[in-house]
C-alpha positions in Angstrom: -12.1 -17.0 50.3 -15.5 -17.7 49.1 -15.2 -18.7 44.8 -17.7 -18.4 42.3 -18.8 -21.6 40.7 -20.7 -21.7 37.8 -22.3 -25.6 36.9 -21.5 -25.1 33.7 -18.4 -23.0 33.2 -15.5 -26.0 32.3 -13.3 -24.2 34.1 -15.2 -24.6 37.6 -15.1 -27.1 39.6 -17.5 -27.2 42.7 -14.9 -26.8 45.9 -11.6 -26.1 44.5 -9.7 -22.7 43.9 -9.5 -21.6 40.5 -7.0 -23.5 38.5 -5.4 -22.9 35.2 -5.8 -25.0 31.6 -4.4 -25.9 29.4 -6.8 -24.3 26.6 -7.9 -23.1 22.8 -7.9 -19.1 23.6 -9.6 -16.5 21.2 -9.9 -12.7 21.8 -12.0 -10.8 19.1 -12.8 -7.0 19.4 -14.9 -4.9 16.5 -12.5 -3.0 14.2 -12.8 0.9 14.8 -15.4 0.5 17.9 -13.7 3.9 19.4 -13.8 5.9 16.2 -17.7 4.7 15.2 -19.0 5.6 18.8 -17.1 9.2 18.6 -18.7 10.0 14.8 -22.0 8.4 15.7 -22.3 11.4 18.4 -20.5 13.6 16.1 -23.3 13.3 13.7 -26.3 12.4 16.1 -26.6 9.1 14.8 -25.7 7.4 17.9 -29.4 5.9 18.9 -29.4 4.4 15.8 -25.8 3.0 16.3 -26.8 1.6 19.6 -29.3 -0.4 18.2 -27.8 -1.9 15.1 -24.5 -2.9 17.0 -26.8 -4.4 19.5 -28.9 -6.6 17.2 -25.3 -7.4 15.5 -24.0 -8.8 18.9 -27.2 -10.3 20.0 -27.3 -12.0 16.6 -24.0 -13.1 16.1 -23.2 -14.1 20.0 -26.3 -16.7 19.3 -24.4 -18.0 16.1 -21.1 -18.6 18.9 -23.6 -20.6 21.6 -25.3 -22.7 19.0 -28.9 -20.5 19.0 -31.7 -20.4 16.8 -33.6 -17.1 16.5 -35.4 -17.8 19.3 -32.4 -18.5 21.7 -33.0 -22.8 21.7 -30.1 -24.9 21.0 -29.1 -26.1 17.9 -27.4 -29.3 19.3 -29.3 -31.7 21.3 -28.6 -31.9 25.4 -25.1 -33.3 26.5 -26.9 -36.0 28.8 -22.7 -37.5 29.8 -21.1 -34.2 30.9 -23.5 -31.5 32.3 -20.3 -28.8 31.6 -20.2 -26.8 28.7 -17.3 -27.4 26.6 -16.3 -23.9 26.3 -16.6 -20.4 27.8 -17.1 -17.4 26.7 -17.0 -14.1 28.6 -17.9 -10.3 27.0 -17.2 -7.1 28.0 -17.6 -4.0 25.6 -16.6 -4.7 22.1 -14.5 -7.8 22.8 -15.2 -11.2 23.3 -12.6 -14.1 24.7 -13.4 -18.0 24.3 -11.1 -20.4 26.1 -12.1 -23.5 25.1 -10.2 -26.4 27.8 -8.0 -28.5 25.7 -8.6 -32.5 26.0 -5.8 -34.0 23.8 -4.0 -32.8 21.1 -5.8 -29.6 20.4 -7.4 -30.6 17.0 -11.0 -30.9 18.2 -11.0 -27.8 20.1 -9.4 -25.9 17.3 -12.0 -27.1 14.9 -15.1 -26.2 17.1 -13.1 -22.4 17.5 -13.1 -22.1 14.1 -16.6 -23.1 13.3 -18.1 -20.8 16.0 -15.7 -17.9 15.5 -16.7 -18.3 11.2 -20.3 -17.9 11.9 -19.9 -15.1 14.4 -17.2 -13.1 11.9 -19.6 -13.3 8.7 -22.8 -12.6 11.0 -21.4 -9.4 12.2 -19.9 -8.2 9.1 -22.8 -8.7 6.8 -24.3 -6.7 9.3 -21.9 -3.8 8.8 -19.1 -4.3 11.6 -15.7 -6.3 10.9 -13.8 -7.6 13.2 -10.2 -9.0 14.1 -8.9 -11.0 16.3 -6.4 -13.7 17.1 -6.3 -17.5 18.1 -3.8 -19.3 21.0 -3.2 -22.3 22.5 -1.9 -21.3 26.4 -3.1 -21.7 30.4 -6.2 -19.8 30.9 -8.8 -19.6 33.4 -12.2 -17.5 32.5 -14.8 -17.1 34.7 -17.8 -13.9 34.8 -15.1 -12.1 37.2 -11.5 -12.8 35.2 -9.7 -14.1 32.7 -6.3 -14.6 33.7 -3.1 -16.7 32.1 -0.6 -16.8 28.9 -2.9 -18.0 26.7 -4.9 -14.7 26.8 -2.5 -12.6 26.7 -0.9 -14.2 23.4 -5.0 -14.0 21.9 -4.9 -10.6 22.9 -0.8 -9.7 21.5 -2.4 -11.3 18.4 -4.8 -9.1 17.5 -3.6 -5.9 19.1 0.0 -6.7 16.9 -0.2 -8.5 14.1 -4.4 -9.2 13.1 -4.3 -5.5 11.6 -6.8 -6.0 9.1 -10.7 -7.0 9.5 -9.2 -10.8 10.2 -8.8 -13.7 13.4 -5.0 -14.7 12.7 -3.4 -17.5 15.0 -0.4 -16.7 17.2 2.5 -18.6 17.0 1.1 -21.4 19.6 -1.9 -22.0 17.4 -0.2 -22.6 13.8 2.5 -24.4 15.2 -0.1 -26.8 16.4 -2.1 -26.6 13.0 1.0 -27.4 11.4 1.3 -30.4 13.5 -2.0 -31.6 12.8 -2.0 -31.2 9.0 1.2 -33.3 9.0 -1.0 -36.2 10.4 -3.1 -36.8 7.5 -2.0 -38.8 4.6 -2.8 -36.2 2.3 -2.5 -32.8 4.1 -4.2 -31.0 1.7 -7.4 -32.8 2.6 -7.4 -32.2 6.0 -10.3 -29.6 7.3 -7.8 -27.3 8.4 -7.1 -26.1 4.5 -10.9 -25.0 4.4 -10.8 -23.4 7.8 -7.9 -21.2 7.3 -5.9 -19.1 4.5 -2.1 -18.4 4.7 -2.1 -14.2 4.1 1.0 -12.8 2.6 2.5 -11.9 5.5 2.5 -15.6 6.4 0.2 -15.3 9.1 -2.8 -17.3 9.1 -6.3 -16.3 9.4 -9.6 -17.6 9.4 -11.8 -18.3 6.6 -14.9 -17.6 7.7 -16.8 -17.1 4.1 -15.9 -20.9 4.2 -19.4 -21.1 6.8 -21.6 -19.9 3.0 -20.9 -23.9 2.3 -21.9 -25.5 5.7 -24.9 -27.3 3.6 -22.9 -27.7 0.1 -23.8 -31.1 -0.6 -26.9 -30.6 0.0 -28.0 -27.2 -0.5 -24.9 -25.8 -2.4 -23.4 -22.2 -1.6 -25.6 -19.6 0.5 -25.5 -17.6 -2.3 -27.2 -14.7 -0.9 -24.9 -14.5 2.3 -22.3 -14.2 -0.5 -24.0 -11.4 -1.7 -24.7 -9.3 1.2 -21.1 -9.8 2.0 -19.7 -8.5 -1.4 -21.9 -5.4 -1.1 -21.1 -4.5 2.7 -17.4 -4.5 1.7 -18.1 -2.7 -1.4 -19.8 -0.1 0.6 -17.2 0.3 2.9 -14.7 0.7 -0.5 -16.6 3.5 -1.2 -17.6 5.2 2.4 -13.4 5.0 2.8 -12.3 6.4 -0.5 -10.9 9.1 1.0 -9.6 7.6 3.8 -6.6 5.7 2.8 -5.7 3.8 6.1 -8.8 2.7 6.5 -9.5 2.0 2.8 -7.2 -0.7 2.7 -8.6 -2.7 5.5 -11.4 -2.9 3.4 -9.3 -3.6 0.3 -7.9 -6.0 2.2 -11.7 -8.0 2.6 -12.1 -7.3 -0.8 -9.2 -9.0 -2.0 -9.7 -12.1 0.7 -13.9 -12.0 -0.7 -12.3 -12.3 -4.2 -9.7 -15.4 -3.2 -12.2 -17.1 -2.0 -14.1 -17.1 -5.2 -11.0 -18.1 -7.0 -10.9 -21.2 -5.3 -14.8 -22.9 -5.9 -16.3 -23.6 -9.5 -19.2 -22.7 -7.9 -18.4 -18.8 -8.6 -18.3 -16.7 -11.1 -17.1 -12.9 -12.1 -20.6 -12.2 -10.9 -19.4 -12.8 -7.5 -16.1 -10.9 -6.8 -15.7 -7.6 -6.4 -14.1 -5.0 -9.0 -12.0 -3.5 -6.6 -10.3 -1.4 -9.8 -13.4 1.1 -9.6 -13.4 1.8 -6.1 -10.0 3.1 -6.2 -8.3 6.3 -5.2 -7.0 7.4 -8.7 -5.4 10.6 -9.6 -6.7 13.2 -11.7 -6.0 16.7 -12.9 -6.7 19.8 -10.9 -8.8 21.2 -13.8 
């Protein structure tokens, strides 16, 4: 059987069968893709639909590979290993990163959550939230398949327990976050208590409005991503009013936008959102 090898897909290797890995799996789909496609042709906005989701996914797929706006890398050339350190592979609305594990995990988890940040806030500033979910399993990902445990747990993870517009960890992952914590002297200093939130379900999920304070000590917050990011929730509080089920997704981002405030001196009342006037509220029939 002839394989397909790809020089810099890390999980190809030029004369050998595909193999599985021991890897960092993600799977990340757009939250309501079915239900905005039907109403967008309900209501002949679809062209317009096409386009913005496009641009969304062409801008925020260049924030996951490290692009500037004109497609060049970020990060100079790996001049050691000629691989990529990770792949990722889309189809439709969903996008699956295995990232091959080389020790304990920590490193690969840390680059997953620093690419997965910058793609979340990119696409929902620009009007689409997503969830997903992280695990640590066998994989192998290719442009043909992706095949093993570890996928199938990332996908379990979001199609189970991500429910709101959030990337959760399956058990595999926050075990191994657990682990990692424990290895600092001080486990609240570790990066890990930036990178992720405990919900109150007890799952854990990414923070991705952590990527506003990539340049803090220099720069400070990105206060204008901030912004844009309390007024596409706020939107979404009000185009869902009457919607309960799917007004509390967006309740949920507004309470997570809010948190996140909470926890920098950096922000103000200015910043969160009054989630109070949004509401659904009762009143007489005349």
């Amino acid at each position: 059987m002839t394989v397909m090898y790809d020089d810099h897909n890390p999980y190809s290797i030029v004369g050998e069968q595909p193999k599985l890995r021991a890897s960092v799996v993600a799977f990340v789909d757009i939250l309501g893709y079915k239900a905005l496609i039907s109403e967008s042709h309900q209501n002949g906005s679809a062209p317009s639909l096409l386009i913005r989701l496009h641009e969304a996914l062409s801008a925020a797929s260049r924030r996951l590979n490290n692009l500037d706006e004109d497609g060049n890398s970020f990060l100079p050339p790996n001049l050691w290993y000629k691989k990529d350190l990770y792949k990722i592979r889309t189809f439709t609305d969903n996008i699956v990163i295995g990232y091959p594990i080389l020790d304990d995990a920590e490193i690969e988890m840390g680059a997953v959550f620093s690419h997965l940040s910058l793609f979340q806030l990119e696409m929902v500033n620009r009007g689409f939230f997503v969830r997903g979910a992280i695990a640590i399993g066998n994989v192998y990902i290719d442009d043909m398949i992706v095949f093993g445990q570890g996928f199938l747990d990332a996908y379990d993870g979001e199609s189970k327990h991500a429910r709101d517009p959030r990337i959760i960890l399956a058990k595999s992952a926050q075990e191994a976050v657990k682990q990692h914590v424990n290895c600092y002297s001080n486990p609240s200093h570790s990066p890990q208590t930036r990178d992720l939130y405990k919900d109150s379900d007890g799952q854990f999920f990414l923070n991705y409005l952590e990527s506003i304070l990539i340049a803090e000590e220099e720069y400070g917050p990105y206060f204008d991503i901030l912004a844009k990011h309390k007024s596409v929730v706020e939107a979404k509080l009000i185009e869902y009013r009457d919607k309960p089920a799917y007004w509390a997704k967006y309740a949920w981002s507004a309470s997570y936008h809010n948190f996140f405030c909470d926890q920098y001196r950096y922000f103000s009342v200015e910043h969160k959102i009054d989630v109070s006037q949004f509401k659904m509220q009762p009143t007489r029939i005349v």
